[in-house]
C-alpha positions as CSV (number, residue, x, y, z in Angstrom):
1,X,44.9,10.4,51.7
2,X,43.4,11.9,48.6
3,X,40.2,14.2,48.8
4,X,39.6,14.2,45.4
5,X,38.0,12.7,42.9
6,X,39.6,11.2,39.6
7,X,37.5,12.0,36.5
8,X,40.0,11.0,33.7
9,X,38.6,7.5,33.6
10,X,34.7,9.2,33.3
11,X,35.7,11.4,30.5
12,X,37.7,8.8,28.9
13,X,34.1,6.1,29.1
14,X,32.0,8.9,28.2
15,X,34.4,9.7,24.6
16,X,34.1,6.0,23.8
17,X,30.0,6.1,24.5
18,X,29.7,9.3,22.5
19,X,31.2,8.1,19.2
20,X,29.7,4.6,19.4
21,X,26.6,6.7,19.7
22,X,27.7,8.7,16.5
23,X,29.1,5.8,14.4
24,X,26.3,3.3,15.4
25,X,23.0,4.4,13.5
26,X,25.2,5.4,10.5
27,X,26.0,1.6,9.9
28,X,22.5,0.2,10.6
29,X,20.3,-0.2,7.3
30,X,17.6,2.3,7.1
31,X,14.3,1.3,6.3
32,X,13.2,3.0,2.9
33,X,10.5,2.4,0.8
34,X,9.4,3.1,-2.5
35,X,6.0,4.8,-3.1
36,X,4.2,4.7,-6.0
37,X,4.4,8.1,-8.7
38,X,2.1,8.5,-11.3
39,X,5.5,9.2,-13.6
40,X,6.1,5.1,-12.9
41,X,2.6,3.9,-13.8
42,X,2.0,2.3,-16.4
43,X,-0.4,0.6,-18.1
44,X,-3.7,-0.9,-16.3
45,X,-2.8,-4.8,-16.7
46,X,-5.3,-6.5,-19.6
47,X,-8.3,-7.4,-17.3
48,X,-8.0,-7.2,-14.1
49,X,-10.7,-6.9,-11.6
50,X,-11.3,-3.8,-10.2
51,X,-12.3,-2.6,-6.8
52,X,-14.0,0.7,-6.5
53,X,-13.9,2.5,-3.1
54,X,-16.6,5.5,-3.5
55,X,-16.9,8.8,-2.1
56,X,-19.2,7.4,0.5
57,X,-17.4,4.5,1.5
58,X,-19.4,1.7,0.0
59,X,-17.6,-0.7,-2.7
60,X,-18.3,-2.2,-5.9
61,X,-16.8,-4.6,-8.1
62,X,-15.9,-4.2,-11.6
63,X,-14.7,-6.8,-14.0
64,X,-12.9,-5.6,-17.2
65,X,-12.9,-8.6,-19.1
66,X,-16.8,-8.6,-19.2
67,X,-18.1,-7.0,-22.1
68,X,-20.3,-4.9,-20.4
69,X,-18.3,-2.5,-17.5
70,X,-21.1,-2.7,-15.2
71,X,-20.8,-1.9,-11.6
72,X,-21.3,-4.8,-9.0
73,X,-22.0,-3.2,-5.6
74,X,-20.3,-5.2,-2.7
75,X,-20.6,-5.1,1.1
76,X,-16.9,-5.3,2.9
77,X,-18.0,-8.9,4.1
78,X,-18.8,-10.1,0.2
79,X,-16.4,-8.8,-1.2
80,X,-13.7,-11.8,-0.8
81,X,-16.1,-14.0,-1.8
82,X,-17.1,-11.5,-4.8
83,X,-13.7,-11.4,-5.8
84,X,-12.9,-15.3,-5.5
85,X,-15.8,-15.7,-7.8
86,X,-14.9,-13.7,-10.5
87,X,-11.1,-14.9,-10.2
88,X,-12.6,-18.6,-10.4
89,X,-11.0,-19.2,-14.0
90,X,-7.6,-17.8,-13.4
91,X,-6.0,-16.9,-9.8
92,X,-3.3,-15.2,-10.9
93,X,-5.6,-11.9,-12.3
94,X,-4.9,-8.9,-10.9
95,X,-6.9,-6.8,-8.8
96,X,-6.4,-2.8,-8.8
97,X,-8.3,-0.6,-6.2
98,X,-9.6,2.3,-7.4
99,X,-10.7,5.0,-4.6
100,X,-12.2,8.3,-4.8
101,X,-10.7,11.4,-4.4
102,X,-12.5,12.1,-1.2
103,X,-11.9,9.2,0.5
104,X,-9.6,8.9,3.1
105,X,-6.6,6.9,2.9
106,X,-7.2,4.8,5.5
107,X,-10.2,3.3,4.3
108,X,-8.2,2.6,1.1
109,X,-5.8,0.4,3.1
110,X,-8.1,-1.2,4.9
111,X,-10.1,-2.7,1.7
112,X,-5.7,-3.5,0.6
113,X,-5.4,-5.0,3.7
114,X,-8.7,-7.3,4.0
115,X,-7.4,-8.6,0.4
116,X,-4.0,-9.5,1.4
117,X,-5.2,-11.0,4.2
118,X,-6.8,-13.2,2.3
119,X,-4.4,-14.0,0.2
120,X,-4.3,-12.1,-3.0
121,X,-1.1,-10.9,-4.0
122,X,-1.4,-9.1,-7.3
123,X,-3.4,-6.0,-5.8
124,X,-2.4,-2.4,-7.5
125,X,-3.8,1.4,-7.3
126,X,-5.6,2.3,-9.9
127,X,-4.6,6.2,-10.7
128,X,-4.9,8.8,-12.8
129,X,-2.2,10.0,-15.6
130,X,-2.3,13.9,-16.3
131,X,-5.8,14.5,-15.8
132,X,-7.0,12.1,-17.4
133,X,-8.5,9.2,-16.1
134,X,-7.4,5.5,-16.1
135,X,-10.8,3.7,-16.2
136,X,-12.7,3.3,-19.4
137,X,-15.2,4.9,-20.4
138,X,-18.5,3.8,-19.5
Protein backbone atom coordinates (compact mmCIF):
# COMPACT_ATOMS: atom_id res chain seq x y z
CA UNK A 1 0.00 0.00 0.00
CA UNK A 2 0.99 3.52 -1.00
CA UNK A 3 0.35 6.53 1.46
CA UNK A 4 1.01 8.99 -0.82
CA UNK A 5 -0.33 10.97 -3.19
CA UNK A 6 0.68 11.17 -6.98
CA UNK A 7 0.83 14.90 -8.19
CA UNK A 8 2.55 14.45 -11.62
CA UNK A 9 -0.73 14.00 -13.44
CA UNK A 10 -2.07 17.62 -11.47
CA UNK A 11 1.00 19.49 -12.50
CA UNK A 12 0.94 18.00 -15.85
CA UNK A 13 -3.28 19.26 -16.21
CA UNK A 14 -2.48 22.42 -14.65
CA UNK A 15 0.70 23.16 -17.50
CA UNK A 16 -1.77 22.44 -20.25
CA UNK A 17 -4.62 24.91 -18.45
CA UNK A 18 -1.96 27.56 -17.98
CA UNK A 19 -0.92 28.02 -21.56
CA UNK A 20 -4.34 27.50 -23.09
CA UNK A 21 -5.06 30.34 -20.70
CA UNK A 22 -2.00 32.29 -22.16
CA UNK A 23 -2.39 31.42 -25.84
CA UNK A 24 -6.25 31.80 -25.84
CA UNK A 25 -7.08 35.63 -25.61
CA UNK A 26 -4.06 36.30 -27.86
CA UNK A 27 -5.98 34.51 -30.82
CA UNK A 28 -9.48 36.05 -30.15
CA UNK A 29 -10.28 39.37 -32.19
CA UNK A 30 -10.16 42.38 -30.05
CA UNK A 31 -12.81 44.76 -30.22
CA UNK A 32 -11.39 48.18 -31.47
CA UNK A 33 -12.91 51.05 -32.60
CA UNK A 34 -12.17 54.12 -34.27
CA UNK A 35 -13.00 57.47 -32.70
CA UNK A 36 -13.38 60.48 -34.45
CA UNK A 37 -10.14 63.31 -34.43
CA UNK A 38 -10.53 66.59 -35.49
CA UNK A 39 -7.18 65.94 -37.78
CA UNK A 40 -9.85 63.42 -39.82
CA UNK A 41 -12.70 65.91 -40.21
CA UNK A 42 -13.44 67.21 -42.94
CA UNK A 43 -15.60 69.23 -44.54
CA UNK A 44 -19.43 69.84 -43.11
CA UNK A 45 -21.38 67.90 -45.97
CA UNK A 46 -23.33 70.68 -48.43
CA UNK A 47 -26.62 71.10 -46.43
CA UNK A 48 -27.25 69.02 -43.99
CA UNK A 49 -29.52 69.46 -41.15
CA UNK A 50 -28.19 70.36 -38.10
CA UNK A 51 -29.06 69.44 -34.56
CA UNK A 52 -28.03 71.80 -31.87
CA UNK A 53 -27.65 70.45 -28.26
CA UNK A 54 -27.31 73.74 -26.01
CA UNK A 55 -25.58 74.41 -22.81
CA UNK A 56 -28.87 73.94 -21.08
CA UNK A 57 -30.02 70.88 -22.63
CA UNK A 58 -32.77 72.09 -24.79
CA UNK A 59 -32.44 71.48 -28.84
CA UNK A 60 -32.98 73.30 -31.89
CA UNK A 61 -32.98 72.58 -35.44
CA UNK A 62 -31.09 74.16 -38.02
CA UNK A 63 -31.36 73.72 -41.68
CA UNK A 64 -28.44 74.93 -43.92
CA UNK A 65 -29.92 74.81 -47.08
CA UNK A 66 -32.41 77.59 -46.08
CA UNK A 67 -31.34 80.93 -46.85
CA UNK A 68 -31.85 82.24 -43.70
CA UNK A 69 -29.70 80.05 -40.73
CA UNK A 70 -32.38 80.54 -38.28
CA UNK A 71 -32.71 78.51 -35.16
CA UNK A 72 -35.83 76.20 -34.83
CA UNK A 73 -36.21 75.23 -31.15
CA UNK A 74 -37.34 71.57 -30.72
CA UNK A 75 -38.56 69.50 -27.70
CA UNK A 76 -36.85 65.74 -27.59
CA UNK A 77 -40.41 64.39 -28.50
CA UNK A 78 -40.64 66.81 -31.88
CA UNK A 79 -37.71 66.44 -32.88
CA UNK A 80 -38.17 63.17 -35.24
CA UNK A 81 -40.97 64.56 -36.60
CA UNK A 82 -38.99 68.07 -37.03
CA UNK A 83 -36.33 66.34 -38.66
CA UNK A 84 -38.60 64.03 -41.05
CA UNK A 85 -40.12 67.28 -42.16
CA UNK A 86 -37.33 69.02 -43.16
CA UNK A 87 -35.74 65.75 -44.78
CA UNK A 88 -39.26 65.38 -46.71
CA UNK A 89 -37.56 66.22 -50.26
CA UNK A 90 -34.52 64.06 -49.98
CA UNK A 91 -33.94 61.09 -47.22
CA UNK A 92 -30.64 60.61 -47.85
CA UNK A 93 -29.44 64.35 -46.18
CA UNK A 94 -27.36 64.26 -43.53
CA UNK A 95 -27.81 65.25 -40.10
CA UNK A 96 -24.74 66.46 -37.89
CA UNK A 97 -25.27 67.16 -34.08
CA UNK A 98 -23.70 69.93 -32.90
CA UNK A 99 -23.38 70.10 -28.85
CA UNK A 100 -22.08 72.59 -26.49
CA UNK A 101 -19.03 72.51 -24.89
CA UNK A 102 -20.65 72.19 -21.52
CA UNK A 103 -22.78 69.55 -22.21
CA UNK A 104 -22.30 66.30 -21.04
CA UNK A 105 -21.66 63.47 -23.34
CA UNK A 106 -24.31 61.52 -22.44
CA UNK A 107 -26.98 63.75 -23.36
CA UNK A 108 -25.15 64.00 -26.81
CA UNK A 109 -25.72 60.27 -27.33
CA UNK A 110 -28.82 60.16 -26.22
CA UNK A 111 -30.26 62.86 -28.95
CA UNK A 112 -27.58 60.08 -31.54
CA UNK A 113 -29.29 57.44 -30.18
CA UNK A 114 -33.13 58.64 -30.39
CA UNK A 115 -32.13 59.35 -34.21
CA UNK A 116 -30.83 56.05 -35.01
CA UNK A 117 -33.51 54.62 -33.46
CA UNK A 118 -35.52 55.98 -35.70
CA UNK A 119 -33.91 55.23 -38.50
CA UNK A 120 -31.53 57.89 -39.77
CA UNK A 121 -28.30 56.69 -40.79
CA UNK A 122 -26.23 59.61 -42.02
CA UNK A 123 -25.82 61.34 -38.50
CA UNK A 124 -22.25 63.11 -37.89
CA UNK A 125 -20.59 65.49 -35.00
CA UNK A 126 -20.33 68.67 -35.88
CA UNK A 127 -16.72 69.95 -34.40
CA UNK A 128 -14.55 72.50 -34.32
CA UNK A 129 -11.09 72.77 -36.56
CA UNK A 130 -8.16 74.80 -34.66
CA UNK A 131 -10.20 77.20 -32.90
CA UNK A 132 -12.26 78.04 -35.15
CA UNK A 133 -15.58 77.16 -35.51
CA UNK A 134 -17.44 74.85 -38.09
CA UNK A 135 -20.88 76.54 -38.25
CA UNK A 136 -21.49 79.66 -40.28
CA UNK A 137 -21.72 82.65 -39.36
CA UNK A 138 -24.90 83.97 -38.32
Amino acid sequence: MMNQINVVPYIDVMLVLLVIFMVAPQATPTGSIELPSVGQASQTPAHPIEVIVKADGKLALRDRAAASLKETAVTRDTLIGAVRDLQAGDASRPLVVAGDKAVRYEEITKVVGALQNNGFTRIGLLVEQGGQSARPER
